[in-house]
C-alpha positions in Angstrom: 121.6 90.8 57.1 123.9 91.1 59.8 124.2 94.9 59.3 120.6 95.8 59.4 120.4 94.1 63.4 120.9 97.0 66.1 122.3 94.7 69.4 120.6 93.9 72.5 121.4 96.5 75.6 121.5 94.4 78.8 122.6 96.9 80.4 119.5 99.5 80.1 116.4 99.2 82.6 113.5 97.7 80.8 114.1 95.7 77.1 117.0 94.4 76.2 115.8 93.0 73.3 117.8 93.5 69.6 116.2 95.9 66.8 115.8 94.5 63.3 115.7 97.0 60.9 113.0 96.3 58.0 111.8 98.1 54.7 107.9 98.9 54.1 106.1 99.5 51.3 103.6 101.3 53.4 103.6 104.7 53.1 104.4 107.0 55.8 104.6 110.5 56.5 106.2 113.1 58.7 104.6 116.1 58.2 101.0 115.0 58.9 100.6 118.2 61.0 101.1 120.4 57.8 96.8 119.8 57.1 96.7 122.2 59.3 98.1 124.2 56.5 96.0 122.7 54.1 92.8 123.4 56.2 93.4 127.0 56.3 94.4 127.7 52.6 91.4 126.1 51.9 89.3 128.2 53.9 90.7 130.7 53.8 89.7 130.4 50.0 93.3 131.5 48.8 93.7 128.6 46.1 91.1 129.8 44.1 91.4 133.3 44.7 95.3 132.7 43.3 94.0 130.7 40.2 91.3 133.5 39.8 94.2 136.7 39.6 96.7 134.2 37.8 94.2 133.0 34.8 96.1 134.1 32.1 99.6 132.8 32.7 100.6 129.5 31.0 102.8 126.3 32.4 102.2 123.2 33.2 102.4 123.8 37.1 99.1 126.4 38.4 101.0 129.3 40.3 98.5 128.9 43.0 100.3 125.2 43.4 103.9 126.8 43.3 102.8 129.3 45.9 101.3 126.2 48.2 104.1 124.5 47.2 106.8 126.9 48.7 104.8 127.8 51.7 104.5 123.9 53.0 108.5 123.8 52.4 109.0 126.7 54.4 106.4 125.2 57.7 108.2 121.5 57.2 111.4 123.1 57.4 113.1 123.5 54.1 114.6 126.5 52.5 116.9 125.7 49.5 115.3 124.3 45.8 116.9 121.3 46.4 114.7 120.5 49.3 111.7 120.0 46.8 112.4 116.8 45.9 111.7 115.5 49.4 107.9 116.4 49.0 107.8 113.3 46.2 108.6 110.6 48.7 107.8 111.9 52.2 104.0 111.5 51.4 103.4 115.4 51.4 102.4 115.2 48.4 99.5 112.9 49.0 98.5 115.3 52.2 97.8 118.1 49.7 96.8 116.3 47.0 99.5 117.3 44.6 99.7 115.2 41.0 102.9 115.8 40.8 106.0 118.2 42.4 107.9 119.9 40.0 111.5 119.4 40.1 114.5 122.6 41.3 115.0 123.7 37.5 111.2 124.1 36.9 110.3 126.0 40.4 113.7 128.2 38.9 112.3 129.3 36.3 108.9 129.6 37.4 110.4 132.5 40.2 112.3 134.4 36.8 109.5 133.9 34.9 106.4 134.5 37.5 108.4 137.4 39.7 107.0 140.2 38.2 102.6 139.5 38.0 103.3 137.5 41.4 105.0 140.0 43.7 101.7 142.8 43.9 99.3 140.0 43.9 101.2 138.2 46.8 101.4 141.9 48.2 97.9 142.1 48.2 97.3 138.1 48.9 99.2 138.9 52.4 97.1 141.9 53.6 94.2 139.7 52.5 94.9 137.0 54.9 95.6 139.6 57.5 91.9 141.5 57.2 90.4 136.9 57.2 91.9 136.5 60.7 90.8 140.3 62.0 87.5 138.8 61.4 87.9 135.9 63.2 89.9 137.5 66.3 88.2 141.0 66.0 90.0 144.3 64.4 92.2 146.1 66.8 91.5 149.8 67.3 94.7 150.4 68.4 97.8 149.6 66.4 101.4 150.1 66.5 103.4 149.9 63.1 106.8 148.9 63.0 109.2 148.9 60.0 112.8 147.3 60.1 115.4 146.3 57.5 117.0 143.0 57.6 120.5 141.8 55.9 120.9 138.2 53.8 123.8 137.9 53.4 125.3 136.4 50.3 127.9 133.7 49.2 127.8 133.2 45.3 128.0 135.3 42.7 124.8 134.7 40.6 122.1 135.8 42.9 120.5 139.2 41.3 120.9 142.4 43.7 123.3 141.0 46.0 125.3 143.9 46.4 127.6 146.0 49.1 126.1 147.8 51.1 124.8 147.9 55.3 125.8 145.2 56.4 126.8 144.5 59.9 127.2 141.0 59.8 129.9 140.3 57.5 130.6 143.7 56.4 132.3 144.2 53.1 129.9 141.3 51.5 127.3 141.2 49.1 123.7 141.0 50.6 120.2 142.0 50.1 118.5 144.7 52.3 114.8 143.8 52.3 112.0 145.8 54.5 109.6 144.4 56.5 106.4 145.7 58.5 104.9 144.4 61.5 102.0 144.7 63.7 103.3 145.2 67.0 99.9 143.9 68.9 98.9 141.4 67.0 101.7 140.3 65.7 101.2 139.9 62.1 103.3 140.5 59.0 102.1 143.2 57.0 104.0 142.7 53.9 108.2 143.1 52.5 109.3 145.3 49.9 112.7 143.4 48.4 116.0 145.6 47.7 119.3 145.4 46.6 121.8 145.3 49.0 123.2 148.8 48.5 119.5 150.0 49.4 119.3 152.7 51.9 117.9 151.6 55.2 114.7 154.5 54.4 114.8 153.9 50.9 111.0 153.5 49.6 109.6 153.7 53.2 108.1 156.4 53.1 106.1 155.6 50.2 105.4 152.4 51.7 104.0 153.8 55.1 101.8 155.9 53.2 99.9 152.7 51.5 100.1 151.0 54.6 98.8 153.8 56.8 95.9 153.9 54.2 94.8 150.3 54.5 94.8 149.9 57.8 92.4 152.8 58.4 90.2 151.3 55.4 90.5 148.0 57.6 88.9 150.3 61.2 92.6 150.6 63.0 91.2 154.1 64.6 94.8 155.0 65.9 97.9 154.3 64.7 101.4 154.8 65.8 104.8 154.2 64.2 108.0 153.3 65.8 111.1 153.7 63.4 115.2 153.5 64.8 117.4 156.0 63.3 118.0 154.6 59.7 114.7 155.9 59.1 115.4 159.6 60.7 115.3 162.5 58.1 113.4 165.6 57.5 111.5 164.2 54.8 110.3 161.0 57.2 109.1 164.0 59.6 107.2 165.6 57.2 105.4 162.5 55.7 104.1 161.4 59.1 102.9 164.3 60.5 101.0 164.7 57.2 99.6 161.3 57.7 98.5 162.3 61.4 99.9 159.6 62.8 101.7 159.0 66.7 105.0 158.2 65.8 108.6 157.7 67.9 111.2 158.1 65.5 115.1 157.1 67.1 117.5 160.0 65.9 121.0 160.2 65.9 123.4 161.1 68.3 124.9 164.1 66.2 126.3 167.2 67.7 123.4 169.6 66.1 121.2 167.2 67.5 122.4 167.7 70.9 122.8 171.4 70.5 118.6 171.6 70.0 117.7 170.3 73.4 117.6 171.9 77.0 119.6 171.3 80.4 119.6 167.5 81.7 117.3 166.6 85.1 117.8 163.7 86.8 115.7 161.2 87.5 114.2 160.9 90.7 112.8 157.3 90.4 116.5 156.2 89.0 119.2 158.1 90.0 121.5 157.0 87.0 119.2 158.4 84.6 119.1 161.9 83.1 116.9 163.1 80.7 116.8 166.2 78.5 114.2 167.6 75.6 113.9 170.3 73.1 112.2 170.6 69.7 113.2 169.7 65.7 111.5 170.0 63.2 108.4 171.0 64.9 108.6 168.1 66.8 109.3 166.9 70.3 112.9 165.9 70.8 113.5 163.8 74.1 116.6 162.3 75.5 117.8 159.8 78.0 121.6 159.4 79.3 122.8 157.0 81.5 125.6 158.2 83.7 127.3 156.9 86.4 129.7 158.4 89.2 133.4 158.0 88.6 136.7 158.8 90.2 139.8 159.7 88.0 143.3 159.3 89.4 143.4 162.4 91.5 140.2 161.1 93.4 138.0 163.6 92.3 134.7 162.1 91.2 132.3 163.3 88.4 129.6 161.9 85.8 130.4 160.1 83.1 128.1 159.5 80.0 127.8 155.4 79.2 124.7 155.4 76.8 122.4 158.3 75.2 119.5 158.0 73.5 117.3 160.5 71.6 113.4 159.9 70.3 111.7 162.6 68.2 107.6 162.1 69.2 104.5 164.4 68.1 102.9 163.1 71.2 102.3 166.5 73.7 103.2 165.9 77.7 105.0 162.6 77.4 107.7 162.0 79.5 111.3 161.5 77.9 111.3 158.2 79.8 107.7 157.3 78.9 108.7 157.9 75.1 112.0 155.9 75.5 110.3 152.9 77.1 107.5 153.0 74.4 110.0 153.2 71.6 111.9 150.1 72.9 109.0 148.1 73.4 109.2 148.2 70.1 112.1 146.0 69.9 109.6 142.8 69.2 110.0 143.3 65.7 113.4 141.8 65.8 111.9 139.0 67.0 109.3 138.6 64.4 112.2 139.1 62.2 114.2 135.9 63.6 111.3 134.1 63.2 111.0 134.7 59.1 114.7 133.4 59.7 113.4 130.3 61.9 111.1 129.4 58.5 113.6 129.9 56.5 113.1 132.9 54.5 115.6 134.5 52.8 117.8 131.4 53.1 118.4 130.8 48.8 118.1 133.3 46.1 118.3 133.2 42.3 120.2 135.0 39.3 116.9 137.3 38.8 115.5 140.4 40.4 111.9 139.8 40.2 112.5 135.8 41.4 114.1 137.2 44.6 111.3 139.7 45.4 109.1 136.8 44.9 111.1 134.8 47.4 110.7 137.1 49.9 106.9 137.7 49.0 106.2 134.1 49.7 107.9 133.9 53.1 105.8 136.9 54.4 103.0 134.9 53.2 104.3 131.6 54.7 104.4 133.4 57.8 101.6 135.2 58.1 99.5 131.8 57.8 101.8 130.1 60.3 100.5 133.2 62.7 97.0 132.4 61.6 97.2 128.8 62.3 98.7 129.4 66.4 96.5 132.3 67.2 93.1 131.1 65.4 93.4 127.1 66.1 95.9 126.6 69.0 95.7 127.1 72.7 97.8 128.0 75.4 101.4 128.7 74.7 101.3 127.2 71.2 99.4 130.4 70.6 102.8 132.1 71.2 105.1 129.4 70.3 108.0 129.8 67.6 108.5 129.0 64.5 110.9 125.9 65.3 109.0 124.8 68.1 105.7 124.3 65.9 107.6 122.4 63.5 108.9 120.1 65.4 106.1 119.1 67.3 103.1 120.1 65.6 104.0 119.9 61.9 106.2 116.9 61.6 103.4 114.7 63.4 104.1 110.9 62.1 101.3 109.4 60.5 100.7 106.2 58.0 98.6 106.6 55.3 96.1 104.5 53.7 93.6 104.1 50.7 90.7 101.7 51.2 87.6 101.7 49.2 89.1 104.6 47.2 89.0 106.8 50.2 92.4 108.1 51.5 93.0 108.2 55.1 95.4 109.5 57.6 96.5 107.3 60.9 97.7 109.1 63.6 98.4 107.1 66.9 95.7 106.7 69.6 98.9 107.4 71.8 99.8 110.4 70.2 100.3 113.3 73.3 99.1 116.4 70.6 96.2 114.2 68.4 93.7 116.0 70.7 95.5 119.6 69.7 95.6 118.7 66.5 92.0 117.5 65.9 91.0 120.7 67.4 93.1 123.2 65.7 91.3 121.3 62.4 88.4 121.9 63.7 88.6 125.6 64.7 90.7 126.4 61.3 87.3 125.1 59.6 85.5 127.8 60.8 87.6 130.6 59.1 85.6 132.1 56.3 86.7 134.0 53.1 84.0 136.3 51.0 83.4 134.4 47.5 85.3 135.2 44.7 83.6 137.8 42.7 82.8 136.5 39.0 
């Protein structure tokens, strides 16, 4: 037993004394903090409203089980098939109750076989959640919309759709080009449309915008406004917003005929490095912003040079070019929210199937969306605003022992514990959440 004896440290300031390393046949957990997940889905009423639009499908495993399943991976910080095995010996499984997990192979063919029923209902399962925590945090009345492609890059050669295509990354390698859409106030994800990597930054946006414009105003968003960078610039995109009388600051460009449509440069008064210039396209305002700065060639003659240009088309009348650039780059959070779908681990594994890698990406914008109702509904302070990783690792992988006596199950947290008094809270608050009942 000599190897299972960690030495004494003499050396350290307090004890010195050896650690013997034992076995248990308790059972223990490290992911007691993912009831927090449990509490919500459950009040949120989205296990039944899954079995409810899923009644008809067959398998031994429910889909609303594979979808809770998936989403609890995702929080405790897996991301690969494989990872579901840990679930049947980490005591997750008793924290949500779960007979059984099924094994890589089964959740495999679950995705083929489930991809295509799954991906509208989840669709409609994430705007769903959205509207349940407007109710409990009130509807915003003004809202800014923000659309943005992300790149997955791909290793092997059996995962459907991964194709050539944008890719900035590792270009010249196969990848998948999803699209995402985010609220910019409140944060939350307001659903993904999966493509192939050879899809077109714009391709099916503006389709999308149009069903997403629609339900938000159905929701009592009063004023909307879109930000989009330059993939999404085109004469078409124009025309489908302003029919959808919307606010919208679209990046374009920096082609020559796009410089040819706007007026003489002023300079800034308030920063002298800063130049601005506007005109008009496609009935439209076009603004511009140029940073120069003041050089001197060899002969010591010194003139402007051009380091950076940037041009936003807005229907909004009297804005400054400045105003418009600023409000377009505030915009820039949504690479943030992005990197956090990374920090859960979305789009980390894929499968030889189309529909089983929409269905993927389906579930991690709905694995994210309840993470974001979990910090802004139960938490305080700056777990309200806390990241993906930082949540896991304090909050969701909370240690905990658990026990069954008189046939009731219980979970131990220690008395010493710096976040039980967070935790118990955020349980509490999360209990509150209410979903209307399932119609019969």
């Amino acid at each position: 037993m000599r190897n299972h004896v960690i030495p004494s440290r003499p050396h350290v300031q307090g004890s010195a004394a050896p650690l013997r390393l034992r076995h248990s046949a308790g059972e223990l957990t490290d992911g007691a903090g993912l009831l927090l997940l449990r509490r919500a889905w459950d009040a949120l009423g989205i296990g039944g409203w899954l079995d409810a639009k899923t009644a008809g499908q067959s398998g031994r495993y429910r889909a609303s089980l594979m979808v809770e399943l998936w989403v609890a991976l995702l929080l405790y910080g897996g991301g690969w098939m494989d990872d579901l095995k840990l679930f049947s010996s980490r005591g997750i499984r008793r924290l949500f109750g779960w007979r059984s997990v099924p094994d890589p192979t089964t959740f495999g063919r679950w995705l083929r076989r489930g991809g295509p029923v799954l991906v509208p209902l989840l669709d409609e399962l994430v705007w769903r959640v959205v509207q349940l925590r407007w109710q409990a945090v009130g509807v915003p009345r003004r809202l800014t919309l923000l659309l943005d492609s992300t790149v997955s890059v791909r290793y092997g050669a059996k995962q459907a759709g991964a194709e050539v295509g944008y890719n900035p990354k590792k270009p010249g390698r196969p990848s998948h080009h999803p699209l995402l859409a985010f609220a910019a106030e409140s944060g939350d994800c307001l659903g993904v449309r999966w493509r192939a990597g050879s899809a077109h930054t714009a391709e099916g946006a503006a389709e999308w915008i149009r069903a997403l414009v629609h339900r938000l105003r159905g929701a009592g968003v009063e004023k909307i406004a879109l930000r989009l960078d330059k993939g999404f610039f085109s004469k078409e995109m124009v025309s489908t917003l302003e029919e959808l009388d919307v606010t919208y600051y679209l990046k374009v460009t920096n082609w020559a005929w796009v410089r040819a449509a706007l007026g003489p440069a002023r300079r800034s008064s308030k920063d002298l490095e800063l130049w601005t210039r506007s005109g008009t396209l496609y009935g439209a305002r076009l603004l511009s912003v140029e940073r120069r700065r003041k050089v001197t060639d060899d002969l010591g003659l010194e003139h402007w040079e051009t380091t950076d240009r940037s041009h936003v088309l807005t229907n909004v009348e009297g804005v400054h070019a400045l105003t418009a650039w600023r409000r377009y780059n505030a915009g820039a959070v949504v690479e943030d929210r992005i990197k956090e779908l990374g920090e859960l681990g979305v789009g980390r594994t894929a499968v030889d199937d189309l529909a089983g890698n929409a269905l993927l990406w389906s579930l991690g914008a709905l694995a994210y969306e309840l993470l974001h109702v979990v910090r802004t509904t139960a938490l305080q302070g700056s777990w309200k605003r806390a990241q993906p990783g930082r949540l896991r690792s304090w909050l969701f992988r909370l240690p905990a022992k658990l026990t069954v006596h008189a046939r009731k199950h219980y979970v131990q947290l220690r008395r010493e514990e710096p976040l039980r008094r967070d935790f118990l809270r955020a349980l509490r608050r999360l209990d509150r959440l209410r979903a209307p009942p399932l119609a019969a």
